[in-house]
C-alpha positions in Angstrom: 15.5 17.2 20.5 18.4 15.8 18.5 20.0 12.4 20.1 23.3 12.7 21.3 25.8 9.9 19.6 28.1 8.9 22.2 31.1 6.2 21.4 31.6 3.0 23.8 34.6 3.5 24.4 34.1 7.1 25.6 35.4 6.7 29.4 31.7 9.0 30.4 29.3 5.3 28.0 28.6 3.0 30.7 27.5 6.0 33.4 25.6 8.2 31.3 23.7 5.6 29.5 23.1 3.9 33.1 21.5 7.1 34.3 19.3 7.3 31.6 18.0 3.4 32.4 17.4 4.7 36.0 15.3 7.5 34.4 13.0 5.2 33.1 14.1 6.9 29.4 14.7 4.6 26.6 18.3 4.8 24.8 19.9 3.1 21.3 22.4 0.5 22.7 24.6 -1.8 20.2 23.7 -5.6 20.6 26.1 -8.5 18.8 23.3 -8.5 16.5 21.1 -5.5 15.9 21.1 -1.7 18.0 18.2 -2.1 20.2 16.1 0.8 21.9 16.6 -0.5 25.5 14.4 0.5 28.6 14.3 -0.8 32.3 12.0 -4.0 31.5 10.6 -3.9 34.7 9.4 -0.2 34.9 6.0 -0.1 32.8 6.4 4.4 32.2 9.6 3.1 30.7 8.5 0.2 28.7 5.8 1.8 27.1 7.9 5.0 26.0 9.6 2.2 23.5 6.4 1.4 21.9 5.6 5.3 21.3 8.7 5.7 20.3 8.7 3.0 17.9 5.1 3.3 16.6 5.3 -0.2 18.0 1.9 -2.2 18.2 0.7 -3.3 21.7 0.4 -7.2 20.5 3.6 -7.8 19.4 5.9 -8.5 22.4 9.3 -7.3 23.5 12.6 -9.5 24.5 14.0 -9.1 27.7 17.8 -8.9 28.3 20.2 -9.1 31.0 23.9 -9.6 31.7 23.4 -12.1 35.2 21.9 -15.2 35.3 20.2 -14.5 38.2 17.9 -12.8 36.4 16.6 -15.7 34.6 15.6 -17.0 37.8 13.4 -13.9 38.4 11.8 -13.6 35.2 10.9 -17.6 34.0 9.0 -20.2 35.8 11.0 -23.2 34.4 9.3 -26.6 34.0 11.4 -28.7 35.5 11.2 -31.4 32.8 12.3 -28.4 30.3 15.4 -27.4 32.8 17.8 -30.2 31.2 17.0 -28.7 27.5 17.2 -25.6 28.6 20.3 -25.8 30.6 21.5 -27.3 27.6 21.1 -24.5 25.2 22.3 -21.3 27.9 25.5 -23.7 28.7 26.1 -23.5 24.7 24.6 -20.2 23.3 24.8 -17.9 26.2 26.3 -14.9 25.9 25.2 -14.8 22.4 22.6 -14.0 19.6 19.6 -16.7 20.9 16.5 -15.5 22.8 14.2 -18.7 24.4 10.9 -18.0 24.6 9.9 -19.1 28.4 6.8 -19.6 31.1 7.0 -15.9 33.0 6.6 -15.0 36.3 4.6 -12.4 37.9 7.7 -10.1 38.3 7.4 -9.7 34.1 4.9 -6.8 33.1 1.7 -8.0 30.3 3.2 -4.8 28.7 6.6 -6.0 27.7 5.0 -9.7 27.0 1.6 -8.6 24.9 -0.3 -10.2 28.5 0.9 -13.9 26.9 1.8 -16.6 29.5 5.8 -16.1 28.3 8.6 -14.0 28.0 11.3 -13.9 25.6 14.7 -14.0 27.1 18.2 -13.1 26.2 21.8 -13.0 27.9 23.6 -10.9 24.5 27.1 -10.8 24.7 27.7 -7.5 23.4 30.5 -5.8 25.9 29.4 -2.4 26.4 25.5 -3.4 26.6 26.7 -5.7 29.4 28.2 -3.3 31.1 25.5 -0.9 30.8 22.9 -3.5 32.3 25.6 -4.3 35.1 25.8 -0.7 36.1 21.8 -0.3 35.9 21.3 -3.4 37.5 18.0 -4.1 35.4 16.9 -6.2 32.5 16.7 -4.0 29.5 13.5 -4.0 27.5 15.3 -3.9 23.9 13.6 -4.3 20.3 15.3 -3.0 17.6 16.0 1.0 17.4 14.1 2.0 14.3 10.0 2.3 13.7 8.1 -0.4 13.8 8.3 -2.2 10.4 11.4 -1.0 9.0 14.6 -1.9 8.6 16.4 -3.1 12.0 19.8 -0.7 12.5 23.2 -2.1 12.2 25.0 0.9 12.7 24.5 4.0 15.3 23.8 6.5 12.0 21.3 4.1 11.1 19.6 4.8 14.5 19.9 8.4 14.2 18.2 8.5 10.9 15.0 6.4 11.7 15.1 7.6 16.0 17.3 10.4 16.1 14.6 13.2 17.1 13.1 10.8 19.1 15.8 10.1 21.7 18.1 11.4 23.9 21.3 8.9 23.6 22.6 6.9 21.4 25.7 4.8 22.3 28.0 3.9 19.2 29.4 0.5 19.1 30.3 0.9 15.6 28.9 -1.7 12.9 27.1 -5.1 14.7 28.4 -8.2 14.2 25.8 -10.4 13.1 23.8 -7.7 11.3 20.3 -9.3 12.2 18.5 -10.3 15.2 18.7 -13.1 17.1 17.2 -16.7 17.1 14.3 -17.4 19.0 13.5 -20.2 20.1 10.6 -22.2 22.7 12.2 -25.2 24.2 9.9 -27.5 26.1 8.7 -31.1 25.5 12.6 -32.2 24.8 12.3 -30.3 21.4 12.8 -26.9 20.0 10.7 -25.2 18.0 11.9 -22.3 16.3 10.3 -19.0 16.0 12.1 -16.9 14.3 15.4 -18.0 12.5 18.5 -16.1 13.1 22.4 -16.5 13.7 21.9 -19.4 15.7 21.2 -22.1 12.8 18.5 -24.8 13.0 21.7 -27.5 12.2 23.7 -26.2 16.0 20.2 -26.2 17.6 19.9 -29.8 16.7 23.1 -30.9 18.2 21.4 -30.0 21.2 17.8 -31.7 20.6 15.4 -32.4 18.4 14.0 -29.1 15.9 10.9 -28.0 14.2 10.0 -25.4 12.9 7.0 -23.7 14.6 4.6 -21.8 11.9 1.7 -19.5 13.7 -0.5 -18.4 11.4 -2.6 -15.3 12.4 -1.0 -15.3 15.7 1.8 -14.0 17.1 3.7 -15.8 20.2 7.3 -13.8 19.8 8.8 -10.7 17.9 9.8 -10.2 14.5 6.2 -12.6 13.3 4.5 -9.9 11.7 3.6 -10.9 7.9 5.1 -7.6 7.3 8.4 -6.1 8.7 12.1 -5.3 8.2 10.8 -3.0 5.3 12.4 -0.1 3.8 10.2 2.9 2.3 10.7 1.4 -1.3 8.8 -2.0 -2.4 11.2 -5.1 -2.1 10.7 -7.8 -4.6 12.1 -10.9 -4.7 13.3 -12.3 -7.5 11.8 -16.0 -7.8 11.2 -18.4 -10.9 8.9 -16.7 -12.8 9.3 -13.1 -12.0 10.2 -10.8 -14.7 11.9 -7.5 -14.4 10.2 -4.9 -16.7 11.8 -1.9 -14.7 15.2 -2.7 -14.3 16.5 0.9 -15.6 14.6 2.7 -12.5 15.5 -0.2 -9.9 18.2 -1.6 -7.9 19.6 -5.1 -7.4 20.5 -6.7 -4.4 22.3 -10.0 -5.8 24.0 -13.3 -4.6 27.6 -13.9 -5.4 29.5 -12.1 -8.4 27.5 -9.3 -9.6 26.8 -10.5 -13.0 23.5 -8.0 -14.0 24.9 -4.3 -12.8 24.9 -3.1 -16.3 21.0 -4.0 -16.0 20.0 -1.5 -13.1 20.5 1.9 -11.9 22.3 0.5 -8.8 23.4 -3.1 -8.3 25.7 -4.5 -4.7 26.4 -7.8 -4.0 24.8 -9.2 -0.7 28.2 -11.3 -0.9 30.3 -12.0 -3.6 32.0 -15.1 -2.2 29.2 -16.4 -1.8 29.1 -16.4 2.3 26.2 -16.3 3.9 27.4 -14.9 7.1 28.8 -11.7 5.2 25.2 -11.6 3.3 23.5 -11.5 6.7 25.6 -8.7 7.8 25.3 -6.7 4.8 21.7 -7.3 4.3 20.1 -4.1 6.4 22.8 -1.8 5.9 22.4 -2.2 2.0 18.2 -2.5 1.8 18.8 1.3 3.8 21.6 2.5 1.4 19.0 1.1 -1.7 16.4 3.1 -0.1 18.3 6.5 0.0 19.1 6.2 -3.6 16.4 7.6 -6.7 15.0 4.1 -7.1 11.4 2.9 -7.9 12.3 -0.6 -6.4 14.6 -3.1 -4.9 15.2 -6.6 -6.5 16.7 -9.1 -4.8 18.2 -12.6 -5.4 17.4 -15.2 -3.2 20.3 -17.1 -1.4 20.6 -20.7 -0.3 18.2 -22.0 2.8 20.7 -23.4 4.5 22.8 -21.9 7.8 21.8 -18.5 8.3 20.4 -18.2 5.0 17.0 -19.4 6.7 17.6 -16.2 8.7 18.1 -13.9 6.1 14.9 -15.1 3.1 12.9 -15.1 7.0 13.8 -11.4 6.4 13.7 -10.8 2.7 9.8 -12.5 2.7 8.4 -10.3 5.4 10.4 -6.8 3.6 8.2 -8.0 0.6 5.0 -9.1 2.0 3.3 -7.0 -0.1 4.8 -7.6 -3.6 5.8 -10.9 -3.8 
């Protein structure tokens, strides 16, 4: 089986990729923020096709989109001390790149949640994967579209390469616009702790209430908390005080700002020359994959500034290399 790449705006998207939701059979749809390998949420056949098809590990949970609010009602038992926060945040965020982390109901499966007391939660704003979930009518199941692990998919070809045996559809949105996956967050108590940084900064959450930062060591309460992930085939390092490059003639660079050291490797890109860190995040997948097609040993790469989305993106770059750095 070869996965067919459909484009959004192809007149035939929305239907056909609707049918296959019915079905129970699990498709690549583009998000705002990553592709995501989307199933009916609420159909357990369908659900756990994503985690075969991802090589995806029981215990780390799935997020759960939808396009109509009235779905949140279905899926979340809201505290209602936590319904002013929480009001808050949808009011602000919604449509858009930040998944709460919430008190499920019964209607939620222990497949899609890991059997934790909460589900993750996400209105994206993404046209045509809002029309598709219209059309179907059910929350999509949707982690990213590539194995477990590895680098999340920003484009469709990137979906292809890592899925595209494993799949029947793949709907072409063309390149995502934030380029990693979204925030999540657990509001409750009149604060938010964050999860997992992402497009959705830790300085606009704090407009709203109070942050922290929520470390869980040796457990994990939402996806993307894995020590390891977001890997590519080829060892990432990062390149810290202290470390020293010995190999620099067999490896690549992935640097910040003006590319100052290209002369030095066998490939060197810029995650941003200008120094922006929403360009960086963007870039940041699509250039660990194209490092990892090239004859390189190993990728280097310079840390940017924690600030913004920059927390999002050294989140990223520390779990791609867990095991080097």
């Amino acid at each position: 089986m070869k996965a067919e790449i459909l484009a959004a705006n192809d007149p035939d998207a929305v239907q056909r990729a609707s049918e296959c939701i019915r079905r129970g059979e699990p498709i690549a749809l583009p998000t705002e923020t990553v592709y995501g390998l989307a199933a009916d949420a609420l159909n357990a056949a369908a659900v756990a096709k994503i985690f075969a098809i991802k090589e995806r590990p029981f215990f780390d949970p799935l997020i759960v989109h939808f396009a109509d609010a009235k779905w949140m009602r279905e899926l979340a038992q809201l505290v209602p001390a936590d319904r002013p926060l929480i009001e808050a945040l949808t009011k602000r965020f919604w449509p858009g790149p930040l998944t709460l982390l919430l008190p499920k109901s019964e209607r939620v499966l222990d497949l899609v949640t890991a059997e934790l007391p909460t589900v993750a939660l996400r209105m994206p704003s993404h046209p045509i994967f809002r029309a598709i979930m219209r059309e179907s009518d059910r929350p999509l199941a949707a982690p990213s579209a590539n194995r477990f692990g590895r680098v999340s998919p920003s484009r469709a070809e990137h979906v292809f390469d890592e899925l595209g045996s494993r799949i029947a559809l793949i709907v072409d949105g063309g390149p995502t616009t934030f380029g990693i996956e979204s925030t999540i967050i657990q509001p409750a108590n009149g604060r938010i702790a964050i999860l997992r940084p992402g497009p959705v900064t830790e300085e606009a959450l704090s407009e709203i209430a109070p942050v922290v930062e929520e470390f869980t060591a040796n457990k994990i309460l939402a996806p993307g908390q894995t020590p390891s992930h977001y890997a590519p085939n080829k060892p990432v390092r990062l390149l810290t005080p202290g470390i020293r490059v010995e190999d620099s003639e067999t490896s690549g660079l992935l640097c910040w700002g003006k590319n100052r050291r290209s002369e030095s490797f066998a490939a060197a890109r810029s995650l941003s020359e200008d120094g922006d860190l929403a360009e960086a995040a963007a870039r940041l997948f699509s250039l660990l994959r194209e490092f990892d097609q090239l004859p390189l040993e190993r990728i280097y790469v310079e840390p940017v500034p924690e600030s913004g989305v920059g927390k999002a993106i050294m989140n990223r770059l520390r779990r791609a290399a867990f095991s080097e750095n």
